[in-house]
N, CA, C and O atoms as a Maestro MAE file, in Angstrom:
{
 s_m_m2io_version
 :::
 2.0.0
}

f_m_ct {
 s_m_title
 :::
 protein
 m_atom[228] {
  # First column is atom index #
  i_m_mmod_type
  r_m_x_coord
  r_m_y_coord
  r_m_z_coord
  i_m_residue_number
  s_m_chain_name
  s_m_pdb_residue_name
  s_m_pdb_atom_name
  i_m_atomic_number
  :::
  1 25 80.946 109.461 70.741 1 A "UNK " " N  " 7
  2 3 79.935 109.313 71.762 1 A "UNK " " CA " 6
  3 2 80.247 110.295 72.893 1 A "UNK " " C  " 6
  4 15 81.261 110.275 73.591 1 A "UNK " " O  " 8
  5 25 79.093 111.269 72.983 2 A "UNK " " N  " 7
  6 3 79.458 112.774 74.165 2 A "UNK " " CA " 6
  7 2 79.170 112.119 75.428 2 A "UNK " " C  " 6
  8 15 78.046 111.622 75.507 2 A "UNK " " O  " 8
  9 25 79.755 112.034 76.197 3 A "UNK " " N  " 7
  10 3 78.750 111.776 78.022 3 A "UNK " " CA " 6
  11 2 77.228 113.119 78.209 3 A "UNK " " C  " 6
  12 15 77.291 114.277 77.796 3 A "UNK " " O  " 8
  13 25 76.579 112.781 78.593 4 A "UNK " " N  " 7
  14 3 75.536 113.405 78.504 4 A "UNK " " CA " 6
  15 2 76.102 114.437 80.127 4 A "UNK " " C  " 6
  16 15 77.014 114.154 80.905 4 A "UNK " " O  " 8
  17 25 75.233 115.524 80.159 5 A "UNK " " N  " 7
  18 3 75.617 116.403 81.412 5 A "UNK " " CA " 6
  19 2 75.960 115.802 83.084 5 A "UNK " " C  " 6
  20 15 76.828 116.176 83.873 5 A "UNK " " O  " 8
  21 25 74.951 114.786 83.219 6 A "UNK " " N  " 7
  22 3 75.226 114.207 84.131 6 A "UNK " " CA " 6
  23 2 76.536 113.190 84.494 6 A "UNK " " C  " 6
  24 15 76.925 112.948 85.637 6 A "UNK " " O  " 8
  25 25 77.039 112.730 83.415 7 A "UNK " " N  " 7
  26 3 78.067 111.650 83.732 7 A "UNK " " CA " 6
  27 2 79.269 112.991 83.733 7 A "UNK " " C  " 6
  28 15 80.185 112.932 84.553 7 A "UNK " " O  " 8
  29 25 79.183 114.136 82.794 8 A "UNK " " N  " 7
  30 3 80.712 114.900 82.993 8 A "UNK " " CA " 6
  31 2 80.386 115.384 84.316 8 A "UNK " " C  " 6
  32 15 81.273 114.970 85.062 8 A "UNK " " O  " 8
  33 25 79.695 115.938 84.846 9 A "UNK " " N  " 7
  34 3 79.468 116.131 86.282 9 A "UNK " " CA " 6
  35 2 80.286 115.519 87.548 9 A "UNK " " C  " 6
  36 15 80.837 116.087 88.491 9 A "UNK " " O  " 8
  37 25 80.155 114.134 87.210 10 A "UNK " " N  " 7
  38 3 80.728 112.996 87.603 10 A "UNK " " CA " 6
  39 2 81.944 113.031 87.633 10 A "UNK " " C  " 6
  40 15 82.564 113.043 88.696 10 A "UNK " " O  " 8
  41 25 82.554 113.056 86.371 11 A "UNK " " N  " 7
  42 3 84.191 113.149 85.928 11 A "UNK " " CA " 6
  43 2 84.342 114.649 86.957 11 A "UNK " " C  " 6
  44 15 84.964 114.486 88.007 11 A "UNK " " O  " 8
  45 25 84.102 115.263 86.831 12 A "UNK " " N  " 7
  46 3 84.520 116.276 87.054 12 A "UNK " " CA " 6
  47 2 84.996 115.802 89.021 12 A "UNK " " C  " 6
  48 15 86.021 115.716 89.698 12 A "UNK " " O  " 8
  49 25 83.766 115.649 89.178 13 A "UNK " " N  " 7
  50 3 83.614 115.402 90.689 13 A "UNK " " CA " 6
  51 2 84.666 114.620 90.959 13 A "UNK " " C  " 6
  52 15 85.499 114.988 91.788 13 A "UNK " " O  " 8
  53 25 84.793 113.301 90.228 14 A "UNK " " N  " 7
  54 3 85.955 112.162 90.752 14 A "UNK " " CA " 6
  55 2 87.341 112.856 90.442 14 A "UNK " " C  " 6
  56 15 88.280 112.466 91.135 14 A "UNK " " O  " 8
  57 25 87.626 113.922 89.408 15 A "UNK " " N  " 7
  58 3 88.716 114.522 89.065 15 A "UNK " " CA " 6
  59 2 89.085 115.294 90.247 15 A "UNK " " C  " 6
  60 15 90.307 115.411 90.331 15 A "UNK " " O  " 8
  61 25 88.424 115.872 91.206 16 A "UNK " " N  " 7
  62 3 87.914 116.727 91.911 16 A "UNK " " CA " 6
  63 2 88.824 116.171 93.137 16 A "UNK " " C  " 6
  64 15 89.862 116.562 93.671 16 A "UNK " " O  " 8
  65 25 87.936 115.066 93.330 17 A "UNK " " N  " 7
  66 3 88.458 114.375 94.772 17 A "UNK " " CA " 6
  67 2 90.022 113.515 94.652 17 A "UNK " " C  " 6
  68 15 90.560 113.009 95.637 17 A "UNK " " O  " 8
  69 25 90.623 113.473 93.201 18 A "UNK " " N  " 7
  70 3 91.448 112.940 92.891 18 A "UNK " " CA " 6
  71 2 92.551 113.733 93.399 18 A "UNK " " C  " 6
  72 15 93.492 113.577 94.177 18 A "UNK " " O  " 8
  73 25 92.043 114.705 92.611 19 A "UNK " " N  " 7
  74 3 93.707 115.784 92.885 19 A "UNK " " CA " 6
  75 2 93.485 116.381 94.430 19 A "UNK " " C  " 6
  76 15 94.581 116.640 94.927 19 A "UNK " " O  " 8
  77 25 92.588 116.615 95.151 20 A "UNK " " N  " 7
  78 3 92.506 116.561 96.181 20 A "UNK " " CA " 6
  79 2 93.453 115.578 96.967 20 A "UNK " " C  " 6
  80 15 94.384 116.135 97.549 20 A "UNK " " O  " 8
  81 25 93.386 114.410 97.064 21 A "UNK " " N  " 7
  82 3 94.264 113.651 97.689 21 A "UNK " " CA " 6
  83 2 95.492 113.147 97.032 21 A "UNK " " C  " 6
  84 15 96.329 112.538 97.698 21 A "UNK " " O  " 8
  85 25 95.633 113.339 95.913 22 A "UNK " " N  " 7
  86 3 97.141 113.326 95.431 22 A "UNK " " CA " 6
  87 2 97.963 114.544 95.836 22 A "UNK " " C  " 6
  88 15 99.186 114.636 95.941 22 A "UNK " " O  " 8
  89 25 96.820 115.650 96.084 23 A "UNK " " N  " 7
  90 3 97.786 117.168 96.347 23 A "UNK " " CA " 6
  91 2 98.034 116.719 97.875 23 A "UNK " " C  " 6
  92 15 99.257 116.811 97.978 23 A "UNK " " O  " 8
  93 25 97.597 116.339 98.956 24 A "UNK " " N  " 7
  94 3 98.182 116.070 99.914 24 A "UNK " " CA " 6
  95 2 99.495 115.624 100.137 24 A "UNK " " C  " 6
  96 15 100.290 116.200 100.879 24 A "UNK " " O  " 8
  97 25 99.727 114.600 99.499 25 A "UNK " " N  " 7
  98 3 101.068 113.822 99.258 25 A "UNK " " CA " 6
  99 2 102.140 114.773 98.536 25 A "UNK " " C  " 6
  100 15 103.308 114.968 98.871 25 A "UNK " " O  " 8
  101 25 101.525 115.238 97.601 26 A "UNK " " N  " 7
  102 3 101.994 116.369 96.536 26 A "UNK " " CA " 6
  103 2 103.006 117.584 97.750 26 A "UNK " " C  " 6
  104 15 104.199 117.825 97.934 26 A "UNK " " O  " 8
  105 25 101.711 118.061 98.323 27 A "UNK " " N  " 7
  106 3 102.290 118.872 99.812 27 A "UNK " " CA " 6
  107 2 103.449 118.589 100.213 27 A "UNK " " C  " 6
  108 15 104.535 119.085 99.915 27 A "UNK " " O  " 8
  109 25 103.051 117.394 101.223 28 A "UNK " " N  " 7
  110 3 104.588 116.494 101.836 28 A "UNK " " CA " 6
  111 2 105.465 116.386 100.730 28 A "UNK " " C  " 6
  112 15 106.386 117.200 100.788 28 A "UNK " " O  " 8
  113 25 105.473 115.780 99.923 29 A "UNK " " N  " 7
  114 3 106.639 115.834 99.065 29 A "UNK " " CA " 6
  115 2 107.423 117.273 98.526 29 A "UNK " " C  " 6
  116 15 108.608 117.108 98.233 29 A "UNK " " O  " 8
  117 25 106.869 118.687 98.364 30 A "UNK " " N  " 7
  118 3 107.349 119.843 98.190 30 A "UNK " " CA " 6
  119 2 107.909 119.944 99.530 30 A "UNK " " C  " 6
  120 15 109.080 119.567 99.482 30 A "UNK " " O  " 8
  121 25 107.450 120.414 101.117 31 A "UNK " " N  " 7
  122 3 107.964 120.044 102.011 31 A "UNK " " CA " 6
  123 2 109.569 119.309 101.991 31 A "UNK " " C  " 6
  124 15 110.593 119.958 102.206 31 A "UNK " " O  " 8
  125 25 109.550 118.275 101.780 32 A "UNK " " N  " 7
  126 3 110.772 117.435 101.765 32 A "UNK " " CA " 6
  127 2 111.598 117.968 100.810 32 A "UNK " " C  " 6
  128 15 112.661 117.361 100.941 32 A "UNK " " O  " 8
  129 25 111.683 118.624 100.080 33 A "UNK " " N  " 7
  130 3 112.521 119.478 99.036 33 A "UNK " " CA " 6
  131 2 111.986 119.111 97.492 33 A "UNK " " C  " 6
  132 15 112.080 119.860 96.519 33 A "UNK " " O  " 8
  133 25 111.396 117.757 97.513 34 A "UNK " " N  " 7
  134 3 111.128 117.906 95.881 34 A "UNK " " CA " 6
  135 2 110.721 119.126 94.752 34 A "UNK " " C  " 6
  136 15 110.064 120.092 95.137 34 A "UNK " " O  " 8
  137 25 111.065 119.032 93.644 35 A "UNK " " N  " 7
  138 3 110.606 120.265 92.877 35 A "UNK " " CA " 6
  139 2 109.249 120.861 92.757 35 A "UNK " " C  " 6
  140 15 108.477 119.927 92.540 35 A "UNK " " O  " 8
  141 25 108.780 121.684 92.788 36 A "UNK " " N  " 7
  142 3 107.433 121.994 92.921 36 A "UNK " " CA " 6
  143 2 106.467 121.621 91.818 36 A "UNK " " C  " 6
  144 15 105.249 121.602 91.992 36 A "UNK " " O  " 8
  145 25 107.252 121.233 90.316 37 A "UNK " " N  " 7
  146 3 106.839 121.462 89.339 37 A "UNK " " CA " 6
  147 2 106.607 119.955 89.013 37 A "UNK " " C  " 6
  148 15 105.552 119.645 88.460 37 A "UNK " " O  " 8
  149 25 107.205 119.334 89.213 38 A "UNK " " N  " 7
  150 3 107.342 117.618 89.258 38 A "UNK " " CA " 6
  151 2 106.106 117.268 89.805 38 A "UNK " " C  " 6
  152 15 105.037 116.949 89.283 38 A "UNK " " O  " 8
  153 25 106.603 117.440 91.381 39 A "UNK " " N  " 7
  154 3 105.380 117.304 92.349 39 A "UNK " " CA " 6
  155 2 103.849 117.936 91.347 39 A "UNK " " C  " 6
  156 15 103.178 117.042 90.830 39 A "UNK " " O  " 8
  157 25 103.570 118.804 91.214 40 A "UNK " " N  " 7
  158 3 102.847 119.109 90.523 40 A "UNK " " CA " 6
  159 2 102.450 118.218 88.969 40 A "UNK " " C  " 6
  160 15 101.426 118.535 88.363 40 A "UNK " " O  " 8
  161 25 102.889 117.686 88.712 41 A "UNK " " N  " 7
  162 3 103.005 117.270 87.027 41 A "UNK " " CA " 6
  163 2 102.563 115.245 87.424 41 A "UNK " " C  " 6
  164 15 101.868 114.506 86.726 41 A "UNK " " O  " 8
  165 25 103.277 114.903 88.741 42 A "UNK " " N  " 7
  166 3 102.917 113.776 89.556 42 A "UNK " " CA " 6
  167 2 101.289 113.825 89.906 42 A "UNK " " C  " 6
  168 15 100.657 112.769 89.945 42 A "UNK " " O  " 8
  169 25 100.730 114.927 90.123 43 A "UNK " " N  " 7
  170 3 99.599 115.199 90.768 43 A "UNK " " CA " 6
  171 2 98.690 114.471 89.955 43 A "UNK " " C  " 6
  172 15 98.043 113.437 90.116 43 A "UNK " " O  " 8
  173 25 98.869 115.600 88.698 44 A "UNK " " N  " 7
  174 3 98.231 115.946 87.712 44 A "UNK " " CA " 6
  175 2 97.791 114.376 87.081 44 A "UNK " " C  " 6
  176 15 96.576 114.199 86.984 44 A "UNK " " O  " 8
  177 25 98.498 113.478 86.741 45 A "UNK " " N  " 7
  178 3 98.980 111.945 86.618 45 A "UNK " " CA " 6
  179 2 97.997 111.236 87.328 45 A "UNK " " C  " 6
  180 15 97.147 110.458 86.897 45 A "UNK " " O  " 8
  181 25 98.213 111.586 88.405 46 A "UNK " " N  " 7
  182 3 97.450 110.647 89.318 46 A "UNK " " CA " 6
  183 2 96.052 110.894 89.423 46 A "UNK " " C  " 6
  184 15 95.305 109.917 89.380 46 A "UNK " " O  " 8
  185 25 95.609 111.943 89.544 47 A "UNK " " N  " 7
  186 3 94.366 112.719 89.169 47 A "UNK " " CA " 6
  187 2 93.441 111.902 88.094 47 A "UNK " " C  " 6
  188 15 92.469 111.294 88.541 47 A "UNK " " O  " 8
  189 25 93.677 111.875 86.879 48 A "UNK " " N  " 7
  190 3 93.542 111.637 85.087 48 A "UNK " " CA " 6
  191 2 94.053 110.259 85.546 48 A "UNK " " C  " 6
  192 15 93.011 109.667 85.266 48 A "UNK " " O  " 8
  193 25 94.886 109.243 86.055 49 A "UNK " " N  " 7
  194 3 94.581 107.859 86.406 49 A "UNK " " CA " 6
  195 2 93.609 107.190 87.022 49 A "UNK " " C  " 6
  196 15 93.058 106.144 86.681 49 A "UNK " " O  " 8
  197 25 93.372 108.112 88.292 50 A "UNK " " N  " 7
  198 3 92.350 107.719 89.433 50 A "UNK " " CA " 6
  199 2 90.654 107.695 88.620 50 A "UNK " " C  " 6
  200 15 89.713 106.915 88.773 50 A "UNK " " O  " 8
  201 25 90.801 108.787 87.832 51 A "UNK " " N  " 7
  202 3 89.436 109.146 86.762 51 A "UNK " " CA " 6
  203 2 89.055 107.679 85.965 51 A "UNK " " C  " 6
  204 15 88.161 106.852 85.791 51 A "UNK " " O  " 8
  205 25 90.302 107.994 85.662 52 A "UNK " " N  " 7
  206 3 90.380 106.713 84.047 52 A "UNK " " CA " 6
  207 2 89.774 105.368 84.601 52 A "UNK " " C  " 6
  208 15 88.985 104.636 84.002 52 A "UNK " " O  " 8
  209 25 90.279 105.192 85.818 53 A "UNK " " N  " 7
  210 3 90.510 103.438 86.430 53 A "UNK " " CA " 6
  211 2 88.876 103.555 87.005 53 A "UNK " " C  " 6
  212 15 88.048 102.646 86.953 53 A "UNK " " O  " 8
  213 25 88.702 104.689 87.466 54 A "UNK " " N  " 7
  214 3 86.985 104.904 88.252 54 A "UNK " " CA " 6
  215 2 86.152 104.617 86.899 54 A "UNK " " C  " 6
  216 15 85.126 103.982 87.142 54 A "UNK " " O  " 8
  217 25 86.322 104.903 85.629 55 A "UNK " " N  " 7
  218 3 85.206 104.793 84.860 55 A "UNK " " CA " 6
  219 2 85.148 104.020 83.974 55 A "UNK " " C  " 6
  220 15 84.515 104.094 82.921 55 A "UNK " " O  " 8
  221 25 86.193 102.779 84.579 56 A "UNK " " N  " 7
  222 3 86.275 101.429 83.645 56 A "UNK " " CA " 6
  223 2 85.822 100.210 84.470 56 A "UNK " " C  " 6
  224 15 85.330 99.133 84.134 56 A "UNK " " O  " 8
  225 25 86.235 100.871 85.952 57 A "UNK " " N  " 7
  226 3 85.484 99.850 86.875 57 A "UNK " " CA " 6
  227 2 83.730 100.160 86.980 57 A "UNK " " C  " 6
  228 15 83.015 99.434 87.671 57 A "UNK " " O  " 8
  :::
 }
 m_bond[227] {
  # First column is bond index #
  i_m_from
  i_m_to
  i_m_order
  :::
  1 1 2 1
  2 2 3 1
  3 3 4 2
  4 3 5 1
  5 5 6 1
  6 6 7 1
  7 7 8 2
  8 7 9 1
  9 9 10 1
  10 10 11 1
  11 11 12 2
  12 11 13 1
  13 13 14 1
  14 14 15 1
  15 15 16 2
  16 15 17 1
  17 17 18 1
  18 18 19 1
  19 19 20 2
  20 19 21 1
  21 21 22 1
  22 22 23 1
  23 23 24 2
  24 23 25 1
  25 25 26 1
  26 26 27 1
  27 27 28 2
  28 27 29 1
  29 29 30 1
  30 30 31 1
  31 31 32 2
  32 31 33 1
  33 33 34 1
  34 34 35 1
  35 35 36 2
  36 35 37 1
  37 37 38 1
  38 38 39 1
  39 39 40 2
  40 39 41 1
  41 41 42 1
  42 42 43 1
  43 43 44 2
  44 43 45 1
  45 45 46 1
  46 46 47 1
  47 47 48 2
  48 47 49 1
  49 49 50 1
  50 50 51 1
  51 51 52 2
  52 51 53 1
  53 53 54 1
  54 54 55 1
  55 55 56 2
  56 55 57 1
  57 57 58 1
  58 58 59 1
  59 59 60 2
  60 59 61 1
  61 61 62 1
  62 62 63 1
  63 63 64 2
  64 63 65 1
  65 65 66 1
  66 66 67 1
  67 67 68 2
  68 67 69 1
  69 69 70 1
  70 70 71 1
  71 71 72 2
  72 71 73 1
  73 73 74 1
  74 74 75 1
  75 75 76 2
  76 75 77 1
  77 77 78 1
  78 78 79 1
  79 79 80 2
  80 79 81 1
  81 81 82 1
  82 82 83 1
  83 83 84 2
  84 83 85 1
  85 85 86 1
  86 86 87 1
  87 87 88 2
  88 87 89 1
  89 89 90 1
  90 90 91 1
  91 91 92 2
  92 91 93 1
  93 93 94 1
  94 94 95 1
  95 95 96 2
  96 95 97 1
  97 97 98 1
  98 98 99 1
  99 99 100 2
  100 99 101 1
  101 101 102 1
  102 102 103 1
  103 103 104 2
  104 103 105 1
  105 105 106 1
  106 106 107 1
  107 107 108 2
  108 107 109 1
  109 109 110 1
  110 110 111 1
  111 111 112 2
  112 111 113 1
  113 113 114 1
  114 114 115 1
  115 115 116 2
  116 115 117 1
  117 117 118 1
  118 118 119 1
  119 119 120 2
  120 119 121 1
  121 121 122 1
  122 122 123 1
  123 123 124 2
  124 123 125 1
  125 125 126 1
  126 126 127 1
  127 127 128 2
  128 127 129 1
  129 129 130 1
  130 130 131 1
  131 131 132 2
  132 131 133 1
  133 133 134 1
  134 134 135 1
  135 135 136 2
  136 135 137 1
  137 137 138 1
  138 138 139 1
  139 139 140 2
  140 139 141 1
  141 141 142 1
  142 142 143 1
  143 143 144 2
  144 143 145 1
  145 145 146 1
  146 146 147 1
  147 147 148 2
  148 147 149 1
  149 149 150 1
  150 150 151 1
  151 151 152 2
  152 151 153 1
  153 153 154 1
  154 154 155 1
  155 155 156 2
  156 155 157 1
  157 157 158 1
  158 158 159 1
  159 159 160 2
  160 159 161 1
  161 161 162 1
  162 162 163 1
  163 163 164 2
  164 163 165 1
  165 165 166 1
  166 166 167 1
  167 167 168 2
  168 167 169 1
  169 169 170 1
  170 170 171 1
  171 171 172 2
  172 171 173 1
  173 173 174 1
  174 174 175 1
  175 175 176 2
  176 175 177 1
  177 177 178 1
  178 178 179 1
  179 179 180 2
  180 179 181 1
  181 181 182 1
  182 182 183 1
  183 183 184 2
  184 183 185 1
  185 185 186 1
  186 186 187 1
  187 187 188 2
  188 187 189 1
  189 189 190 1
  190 190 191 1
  191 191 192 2
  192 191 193 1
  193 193 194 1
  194 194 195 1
  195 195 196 2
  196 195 197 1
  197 197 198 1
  198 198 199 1
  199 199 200 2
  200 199 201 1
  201 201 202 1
  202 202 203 1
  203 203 204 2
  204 203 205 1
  205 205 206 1
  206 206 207 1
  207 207 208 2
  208 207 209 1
  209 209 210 1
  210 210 211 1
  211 211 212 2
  212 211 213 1
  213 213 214 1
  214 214 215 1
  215 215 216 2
  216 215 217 1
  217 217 218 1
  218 218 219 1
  219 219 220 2
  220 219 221 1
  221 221 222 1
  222 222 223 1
  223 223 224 2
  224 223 225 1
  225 225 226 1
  226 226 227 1
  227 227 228 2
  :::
 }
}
C-alpha cells in the first residue's frame, strides 16, 4: 500500500520539523564535546521516531 502524494508530503514535512529540533539539542551536545557522528546518528533516530509515533497517533 503506496501513500498517495499528499500524505508523503506530510512525512516529509513532519521528518522535516523533526530533525529540525532534534538538531538543536544535537548542536548543544557537539558543543559540550560529544562526537559529532553519534550526535548525528542520535538525530537521525529521533527524527524516523518522531515520524513513526506522528503517523500512528
Amino acid at each position: 500500500m503506496l501513500p498517495n502524494p499528499q500524505q508523503r508530503s506530510e512525512v516529509v514535512s513532519q521528518l522535516a520539523v523533526a530533525a529540525l529540533g532534534a538538531g538543536v539539542v544535537t548542536t548543544i551536545a557537539v558543543a559540550q564535546g560529544q562526537n559529532p557522528l553519534t550526535a548525528l546518528g542520535i538525530t537521525l533516530f529521533s527524527a524516523v521516531a518522531a515520524v513513526m509515533v506522528g503517523q500512528i497517533v
